[in-house]
C-alpha positions as CSV (number, residue, x, y, z in Angstrom):
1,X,-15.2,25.2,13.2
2,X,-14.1,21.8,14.9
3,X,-11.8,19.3,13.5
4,X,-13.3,16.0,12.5
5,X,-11.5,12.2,12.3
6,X,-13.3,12.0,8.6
7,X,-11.4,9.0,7.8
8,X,-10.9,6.4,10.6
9,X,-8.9,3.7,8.8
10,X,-6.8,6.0,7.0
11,X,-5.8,8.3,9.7
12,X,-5.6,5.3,11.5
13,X,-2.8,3.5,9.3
14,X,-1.0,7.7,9.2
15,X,-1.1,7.7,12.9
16,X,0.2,4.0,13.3
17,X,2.9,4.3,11.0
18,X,4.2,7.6,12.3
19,X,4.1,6.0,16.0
20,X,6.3,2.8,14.6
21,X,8.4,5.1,12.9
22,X,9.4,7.4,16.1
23,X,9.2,4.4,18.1
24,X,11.8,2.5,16.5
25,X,14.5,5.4,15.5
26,X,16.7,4.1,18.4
27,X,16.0,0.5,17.2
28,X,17.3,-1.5,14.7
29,X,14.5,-2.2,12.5
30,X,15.7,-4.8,10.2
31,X,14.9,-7.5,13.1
32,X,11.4,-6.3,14.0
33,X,8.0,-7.1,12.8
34,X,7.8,-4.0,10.9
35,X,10.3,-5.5,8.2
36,X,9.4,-9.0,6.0
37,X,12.3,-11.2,6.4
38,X,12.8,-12.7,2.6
39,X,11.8,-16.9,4.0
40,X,8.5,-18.5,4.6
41,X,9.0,-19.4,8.2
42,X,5.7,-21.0,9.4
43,X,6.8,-22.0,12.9
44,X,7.5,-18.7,14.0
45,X,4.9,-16.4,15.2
46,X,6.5,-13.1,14.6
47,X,6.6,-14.1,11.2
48,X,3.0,-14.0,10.8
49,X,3.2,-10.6,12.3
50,X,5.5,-9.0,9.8
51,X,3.0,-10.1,6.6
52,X,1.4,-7.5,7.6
53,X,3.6,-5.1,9.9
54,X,6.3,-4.2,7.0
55,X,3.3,-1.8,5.9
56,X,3.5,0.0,8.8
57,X,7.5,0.5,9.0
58,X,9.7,2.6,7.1
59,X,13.2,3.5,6.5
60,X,13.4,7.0,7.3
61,X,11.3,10.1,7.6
62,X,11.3,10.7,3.9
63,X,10.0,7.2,3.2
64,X,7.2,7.7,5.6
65,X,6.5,11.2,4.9
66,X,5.5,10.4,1.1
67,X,3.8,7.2,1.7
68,X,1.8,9.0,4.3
69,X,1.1,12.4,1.8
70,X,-0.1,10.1,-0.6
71,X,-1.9,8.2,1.3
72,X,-3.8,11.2,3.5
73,X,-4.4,13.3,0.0
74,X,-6.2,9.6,-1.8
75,X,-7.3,7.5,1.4
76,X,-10.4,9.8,2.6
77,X,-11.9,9.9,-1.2
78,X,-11.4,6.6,-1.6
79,X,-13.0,5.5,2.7
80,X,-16.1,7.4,1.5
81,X,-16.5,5.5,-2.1
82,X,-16.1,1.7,-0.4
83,X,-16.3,2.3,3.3
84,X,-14.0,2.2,6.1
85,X,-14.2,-1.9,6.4
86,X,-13.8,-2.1,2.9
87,X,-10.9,0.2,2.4
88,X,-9.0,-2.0,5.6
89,X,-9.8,-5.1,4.1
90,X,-8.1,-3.7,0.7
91,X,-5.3,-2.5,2.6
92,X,-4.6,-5.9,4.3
93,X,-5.3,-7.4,1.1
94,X,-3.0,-5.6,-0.5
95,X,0.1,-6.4,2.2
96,X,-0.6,-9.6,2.2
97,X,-0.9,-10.4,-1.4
98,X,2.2,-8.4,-1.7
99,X,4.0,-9.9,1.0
100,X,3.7,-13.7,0.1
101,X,4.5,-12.9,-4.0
102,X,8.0,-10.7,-2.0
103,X,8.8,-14.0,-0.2
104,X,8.3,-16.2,-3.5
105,X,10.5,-14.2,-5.4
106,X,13.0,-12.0,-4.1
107,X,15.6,-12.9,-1.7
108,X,15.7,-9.5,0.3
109,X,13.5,-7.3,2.7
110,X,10.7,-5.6,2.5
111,X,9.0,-2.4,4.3
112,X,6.6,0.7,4.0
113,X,3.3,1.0,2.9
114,X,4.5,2.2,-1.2
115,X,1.9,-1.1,-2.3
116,X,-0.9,0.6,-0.7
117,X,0.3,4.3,-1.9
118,X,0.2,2.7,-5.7
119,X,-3.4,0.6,-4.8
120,X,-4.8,3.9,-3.8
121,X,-3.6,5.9,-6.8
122,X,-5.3,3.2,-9.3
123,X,-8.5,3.1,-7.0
124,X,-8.7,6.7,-7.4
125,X,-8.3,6.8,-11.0
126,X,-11.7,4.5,-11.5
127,X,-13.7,6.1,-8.6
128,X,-16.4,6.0,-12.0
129,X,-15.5,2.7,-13.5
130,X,-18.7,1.4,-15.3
131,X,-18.7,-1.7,-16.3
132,X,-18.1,-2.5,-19.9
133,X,-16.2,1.2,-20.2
134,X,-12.6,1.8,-19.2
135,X,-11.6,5.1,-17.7
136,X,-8.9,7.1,-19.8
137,X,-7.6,8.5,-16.6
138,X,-7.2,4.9,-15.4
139,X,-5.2,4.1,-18.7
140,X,-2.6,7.0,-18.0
141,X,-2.2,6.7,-14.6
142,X,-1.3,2.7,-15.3
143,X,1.1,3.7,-18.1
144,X,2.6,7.0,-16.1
145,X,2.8,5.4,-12.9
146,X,3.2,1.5,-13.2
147,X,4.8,2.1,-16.2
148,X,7.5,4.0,-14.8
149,X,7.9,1.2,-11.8
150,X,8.5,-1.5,-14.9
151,X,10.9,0.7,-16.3
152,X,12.7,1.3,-13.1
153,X,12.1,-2.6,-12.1
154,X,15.8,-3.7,-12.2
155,X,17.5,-0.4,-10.9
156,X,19.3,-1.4,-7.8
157,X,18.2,2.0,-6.2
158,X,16.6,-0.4,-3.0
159,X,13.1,1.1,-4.3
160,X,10.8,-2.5,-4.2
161,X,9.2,-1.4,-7.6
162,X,7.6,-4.8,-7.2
163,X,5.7,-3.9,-4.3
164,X,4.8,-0.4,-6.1
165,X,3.3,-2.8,-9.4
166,X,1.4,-5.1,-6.9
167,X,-0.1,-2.6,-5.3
168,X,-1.6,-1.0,-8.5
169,X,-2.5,-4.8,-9.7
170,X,-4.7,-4.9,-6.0
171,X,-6.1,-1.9,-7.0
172,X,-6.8,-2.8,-10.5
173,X,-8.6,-5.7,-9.4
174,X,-10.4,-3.9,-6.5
175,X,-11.4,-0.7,-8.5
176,X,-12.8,-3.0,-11.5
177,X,-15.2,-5.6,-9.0
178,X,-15.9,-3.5,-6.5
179,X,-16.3,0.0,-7.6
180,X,-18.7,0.6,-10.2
181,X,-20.7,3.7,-10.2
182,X,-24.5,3.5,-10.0
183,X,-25.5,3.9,-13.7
């Protein structure tokens, strides 16, 4: 038996994340690039940076260690449906997207990759979208999962339940134009 790296872009974003994680224990991380500041700030270059580096920092080990359980459990299925390019351009996608509606509407910080975690779970749950059918698993996940983030939306538990809906929207709108099954 030998180990195999069966999912480049999703070990990839584990191994990444853990490494910013341990790296910045003995940091403050609300001033780094891992962290979106709540302003548009087009002149600075670091801003740019953290669009898409607040998916790769997190709060503490617990944070991290469910984003990443989620994320190594659903990413490989979902790397070997729409490919490793794919699946990273969904992932960026998915920060971004995330990141500039954050900026627009909330007035506080934002970090982790919980979007991504939720994008996955509703890409998984049409893996056999057809066209012109709808998946009952895809209905209970978005009513068990999203549903419970718009419940929970204005709990002041610093959970970004925002982020969590985004995510599932990205994947919504990923799962349904990009991954029918051959019928």
């Amino acid at each position: 038996m030998k180990i195999t790296f069966n999912s480049p872009v999703v070990l990839g974003y584990a191994f990444i994340s853990a490494i910013v994680y341990f790296a910045l224990l003995n940091f403050n991380i609300g001033t780094s690039i891992f962290v979106l500041r709540p302003e548009f700030d087009v002149t600075s270059f670091t801003w740019y940076i953290s669009l898409f580096g607040y998916g790769l920092g997190h709060g503490s080990a617990d944070h991290l260690i469910g984003n990443m359980t989620f994320i190594l459990l659903l990413g490989p299925v979902l790397e070997e449906k729409y490919g490793s390019k794919n699946l990273l351009i969904m992932i960026l996608s998915c920060v971004l997207i995330t990141a500039i509606l954050h900026i627009a509407f909330f007035s506080h910080g934002l970090l982790g990759a919980s979007g991504v975690v939720f994008m996955f779970i509703i890409l998984v749950s049409l893996t056999n979208y057809k066209s012109g059918e709808i998946p009952l698993t895809f209905i209970l996940i978005v009513l068990l999962f999203v549903g419970k983030e718009i419940w929970q939306f204005f709990d002041n538990d610093g959970i970004s339940h925002f982020a969590h809906i985004m995510g599932g929207a990205v994947g919504a709108v990923f799962g349904m134009q990009f991954g029918k099954a051959k019928e």
